[in-house]
NUFI-608802 format. One record per residue (C-alpha): y, x, z; residue in one letter. Coordinates in steps of 0.2 Angstrom, whole numbers, plus 5000, padded with zeros to 4 digits. Layout:
! residues N
YXZa...
END
This chain:
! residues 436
498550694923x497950664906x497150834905x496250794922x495450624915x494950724899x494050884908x493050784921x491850714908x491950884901x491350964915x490050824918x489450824902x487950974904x487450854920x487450704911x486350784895x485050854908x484850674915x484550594899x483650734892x482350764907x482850544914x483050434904x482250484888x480550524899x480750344903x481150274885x479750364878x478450284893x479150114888x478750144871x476750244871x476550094885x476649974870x475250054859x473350094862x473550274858x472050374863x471250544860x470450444846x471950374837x472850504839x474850504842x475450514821x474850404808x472950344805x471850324791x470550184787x468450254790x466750144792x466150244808x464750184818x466050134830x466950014819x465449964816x464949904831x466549824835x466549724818x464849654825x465049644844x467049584845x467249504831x465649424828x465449494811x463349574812x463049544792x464549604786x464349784795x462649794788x463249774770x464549924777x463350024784x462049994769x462150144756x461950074738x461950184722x463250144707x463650244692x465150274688x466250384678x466650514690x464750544695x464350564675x465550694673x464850774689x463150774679x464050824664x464551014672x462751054679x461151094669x460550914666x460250904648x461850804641x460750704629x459850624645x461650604652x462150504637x460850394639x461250364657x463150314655x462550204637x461450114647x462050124666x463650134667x464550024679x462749944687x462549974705x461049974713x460249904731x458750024733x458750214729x457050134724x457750024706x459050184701x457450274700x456450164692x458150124681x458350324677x456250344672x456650214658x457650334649x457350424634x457350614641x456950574658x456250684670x454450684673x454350734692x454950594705x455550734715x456850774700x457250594699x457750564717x458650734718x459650644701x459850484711x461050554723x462450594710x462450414714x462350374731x463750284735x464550214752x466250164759x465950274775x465750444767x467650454763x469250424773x470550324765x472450354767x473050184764x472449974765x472549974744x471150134743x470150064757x469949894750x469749934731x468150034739x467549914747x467749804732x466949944722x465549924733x465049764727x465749684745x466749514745x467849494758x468749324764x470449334772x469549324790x468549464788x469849564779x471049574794x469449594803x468949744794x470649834794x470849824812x469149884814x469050044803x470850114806x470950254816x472850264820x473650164833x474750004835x475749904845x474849794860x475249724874x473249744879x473849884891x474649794904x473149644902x471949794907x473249814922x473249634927x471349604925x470449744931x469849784949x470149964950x472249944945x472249824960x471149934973x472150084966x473749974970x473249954987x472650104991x474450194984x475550054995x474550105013x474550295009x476450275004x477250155018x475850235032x476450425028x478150375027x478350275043x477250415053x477750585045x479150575034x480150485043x479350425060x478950605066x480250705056x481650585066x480450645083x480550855078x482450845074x482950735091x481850855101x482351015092x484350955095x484050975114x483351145112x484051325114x484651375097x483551525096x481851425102x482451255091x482751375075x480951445079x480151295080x480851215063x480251385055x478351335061x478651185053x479251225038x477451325033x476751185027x478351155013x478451355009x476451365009x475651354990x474651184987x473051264984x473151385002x473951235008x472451125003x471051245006x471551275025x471451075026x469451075019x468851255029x469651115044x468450995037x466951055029x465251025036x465151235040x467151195045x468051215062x467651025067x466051045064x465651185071x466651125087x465950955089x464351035087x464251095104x464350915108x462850885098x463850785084x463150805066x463950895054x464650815041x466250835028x467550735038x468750725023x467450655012x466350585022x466850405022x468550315012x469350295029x469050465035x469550515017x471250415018x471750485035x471650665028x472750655013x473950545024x474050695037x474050835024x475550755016x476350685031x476550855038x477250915021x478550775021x478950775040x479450955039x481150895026x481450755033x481550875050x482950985042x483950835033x483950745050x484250905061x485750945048x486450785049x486250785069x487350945069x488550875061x488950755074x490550815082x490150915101x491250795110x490450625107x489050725118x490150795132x491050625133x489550525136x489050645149x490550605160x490250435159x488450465166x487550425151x485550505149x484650585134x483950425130x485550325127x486350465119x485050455104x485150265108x487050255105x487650405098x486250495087x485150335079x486850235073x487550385063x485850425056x485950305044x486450375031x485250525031x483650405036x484150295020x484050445010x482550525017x481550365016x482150314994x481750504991x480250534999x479550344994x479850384977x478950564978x477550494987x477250384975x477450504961x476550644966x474650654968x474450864967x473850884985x472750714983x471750794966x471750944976x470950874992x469850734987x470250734967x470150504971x468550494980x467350474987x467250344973x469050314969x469650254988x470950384988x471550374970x473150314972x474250254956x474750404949x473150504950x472450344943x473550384926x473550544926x471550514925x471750414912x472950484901x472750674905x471050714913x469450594912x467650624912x467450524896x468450624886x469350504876x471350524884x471950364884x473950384882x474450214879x473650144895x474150284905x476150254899x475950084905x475350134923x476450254925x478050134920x477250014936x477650174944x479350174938x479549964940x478849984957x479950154966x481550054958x481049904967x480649984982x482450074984x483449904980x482549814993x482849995006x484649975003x484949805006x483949825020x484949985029x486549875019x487249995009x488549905002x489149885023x488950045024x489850085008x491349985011x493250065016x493350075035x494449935045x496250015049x496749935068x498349935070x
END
């Protein structure tokens, strides 16, 4: 007995380190990209602190701060050690350079203009102005030419650089310039605020519960009655035909569906002996568009909840049949009576898996109408799969995309709760009363 409770886990173990591996931690590290503003241009390891013309415009459009990303942007000119002894090493004559860090060192200038002007006064100067200005680069000096690893580095710069900081425009400035991300909670704001999440929302909820009820459920429960009441040979024929759709590959799958609808397609071409315009039917309006990705993955879906439900029909014993056909009783209440009540089981399972893989999977949507026309088919997971994978601005955002998809994740586990307390699992769960 002790041996027996020690080699069950055993044996589970390899089951149990798949779930966390390709489960649970999937779903840790969602919740955890979710909490940061990770993008293409942060990157996903640590940042650095840069001026760009970005940060620029930030400091002066969001944090009010137009005077101080001048000063930033402005290039000054400042002498300083490092720049003598690059003038040291080249063929400057060293007499002239002594002059400059005797009398310049340390001075930072405005205007390329006063360097110039500053250099001329020299003893040894250069007599050409183009000579001079090509000199008064060694000194150029600006905070966004160089990338600093750290807060210390980047402030001493900015210090070098003749820039006073108070505290406020201090934080202002680091949140501005660095180029890593950090925590926030700014995702799910986005969420909550923006029109698209909600239109996308709405559009995912009517795609999922209207494909479900009709296909996956509704019309699989419809091929697997009508099926049961066939010869084996035709039945087994039939549930063939209907599993092309599941065997077929999405991009054959999809393709049949546009040659269907194209404006050179068979609708077309067979309404136009109606004298009815051509036109795209799957793209031509977001109603029309809707109705084709609910019928191209409704047949997908009805065609597994068909075997499931056929299986599960089968299983019923023969002679629950036969008895209610010497009581007299007709096809309709033997699916009334007999097949419907012990269906519940499988119809709770058909309805939490393929809710959850609706909402999940968007391959034969991106496929068919890619969201459009103009996003009223981009359901919730295409939406983050746009915006953290695959976006026509080209900056990937992974830290808003890890948010929407663990709504997805909130949303299926909600959706299955509330499936089984409505088919009451726990009832159906329970030990079975012993009459005696």
């Amino acid at each position: 007995m002790n041996r027996s409770k020690t080699l069950g886990p055993f044996l589970l173990s390899p089951a149990l380190i798949f779930v966390i591996l390709l489960f649970l931690l999937p779903v840790v590290m969602t919740a955890f990209f979710s909490f940061t503003n990770m993008s293409t241009a942060t990157g996903i390891s640590g940042g650095a602190y840069q001026v760009t013309k970005a940060a620029l415009n930030t400091l002066s459009i969001d944090y009010k701060m137009p005077d101080l990303a001048k000063r930033l942007e402005a290039t000054r000119f400042k002498v300083t050690e490092a720049t003598l002894s690059s003038l040291k090493k080249s063929e400057i004559n060293p007499r002239y350079v002594a002059e400059i860090e005797n009398h310049l060192l340390g001075k930072v200038y405005e205007q390329r203009r006063q360097l110039t002007k500053a250099l001329r006064d020299l003893k040894g100067a250069p007599r050409s102005t183009r000579q001079l200005t090509t000199l008064a680069k060694y000194f150029q000096y600006s905070v966004g030419h160089n990338r600093y690893d750290t807060q210390a580095d980047f402030l001493a710069a900015v210090k070098g650089a003749e820039i006073e900081l108070s505290a406020e425009q201090e934080s202002a400035l680091l949140a501005s310039t660095y180029t890593g991300w950090t925590w926030t909670t700014e995702n799910y704001q986005r969420i909550w605020n923006l029109p698209d999440a909600t239109t996308s929302l709405s559009v995912t909820l009517m795609y999922v519960f209207t494909t479900l009820a009709l296909f996956n459920v509704g019309f699989a429960l419809v091929l697997a009655i009508a099926t049961h009441y066939m010869p084996k040979k035709a039945a087994s024929m039939y549930r063939g035909l209907w599993l092309l759709p599941r065997i077929t590959p999405p991009v054959l799958y999809v393709l049949l569906w546009k040659w269907l609808a194209w404006d050179t397609g068979f609708i077309s071409t067979l309404l136009g002996y109606f004298d009815v315009p051509s036109r795209n039917w799957m793209l031509d309006t977001p109603t029309s568009a809707l109705v084709f990705i609910i019928l191209i993955n409704g047949f997908v879906g009805a065609s597994m909840g068909m075997l499931v439900l056929s299986s599960a029909i089968n299983a019923i014993p023969k002679t629950q049949f036969w008895a209610s056909e010497v009581d007299g009783a007709n096809r309709w209440q033997q699916i009334r009576y007999i097949i419907l009540p012990q269906l519940r089981w499988p119809i709770l399972f058909i309805t939490c898996y393929q809710t959850l893989s609706l909402l999940a999977s968007f391959d034969y949507i991106l496929l068919a109408t890619d969201g459009g026309p103009g996003g009223s088919t981009e359901v919730w997971s295409l939406l983050a799969y746009h915006v953290a994978l695959n976006n026509y601005a080209g900056n990937l955002q992974y830290g808003y995309g890890a948010a929407l998809a663990l709504v997805l994740v909130v949303l299926g586990i909600t959706l299955s709760l509330i499936y089984l307390k409505v088919f009451g699992f726990n009832k159906m769960n329970s030990k079975p009363r012993i009459e005696i």
